[in-house]
N, C-alpha and C positions, 0 to 999 in steps of 0.2 A: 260256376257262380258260387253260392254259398253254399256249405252244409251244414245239414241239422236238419232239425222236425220239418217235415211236412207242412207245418201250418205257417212257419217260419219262411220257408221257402214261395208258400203260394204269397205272404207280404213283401217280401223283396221284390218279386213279379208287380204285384201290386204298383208298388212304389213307384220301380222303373219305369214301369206304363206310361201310370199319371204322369213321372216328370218329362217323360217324354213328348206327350201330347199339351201340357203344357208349354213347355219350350218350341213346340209346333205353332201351339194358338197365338205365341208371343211375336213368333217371327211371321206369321201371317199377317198380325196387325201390324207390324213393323213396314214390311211391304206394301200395303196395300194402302196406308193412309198418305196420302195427299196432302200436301195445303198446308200443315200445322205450323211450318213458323211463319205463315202469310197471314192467318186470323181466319182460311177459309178451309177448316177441317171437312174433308172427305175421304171416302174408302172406297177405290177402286180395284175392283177383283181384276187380275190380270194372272200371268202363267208364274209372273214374281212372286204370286199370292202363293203359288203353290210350292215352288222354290222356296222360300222363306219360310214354310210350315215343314215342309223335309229339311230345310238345313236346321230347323229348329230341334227337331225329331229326335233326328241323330245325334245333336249336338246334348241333348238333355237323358237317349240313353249313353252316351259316350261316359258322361261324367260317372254314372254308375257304374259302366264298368270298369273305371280306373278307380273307384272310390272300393270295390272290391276287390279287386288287382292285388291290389296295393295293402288294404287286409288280410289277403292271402298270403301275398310274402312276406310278410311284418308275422304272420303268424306259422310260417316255415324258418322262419330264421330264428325264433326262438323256440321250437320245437328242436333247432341242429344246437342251441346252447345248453 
């Protein structure tokens, strides 16, 4: 991941988390609601519920680690210039 201080490291952790269980809670609702373009809004937990919160997971820390990736080698390649 990243390097640097300590305190810099345990926020990127931070961050990742968060976007991850966010992008979780987003896909769980996405799953899980019913109805919406009927007018008859409900939320039914099912195993999609939980599907949808791991594809969400993943999908929110995925972006981080290409969003660091990608800072990594952007700053190896001008370290070779």
């Amino acid at each position: 991941m990243a390097e640097g201080p300590q305190h810099e490291k345990t926020l990127i952790k931070v961050i990742v988390f968060s976007t991850a269980i966010s992008f979780g809670a987003l896909g769980t609702v996405i799953a899980s609601m019913k109805g919406f373009f009927h007018g008859e809004v409900s939320f039914h937990f099912s195993i999609g519920s939980i599907a949808g919160f791991l594809l969400g997971f993943v999908a929110g820390w995925l972006f981080w680690k290409l969003v660091f990736w990608k800072r990594a080698k952007n700053q190896a390649a001008r370290l070779e210039d």
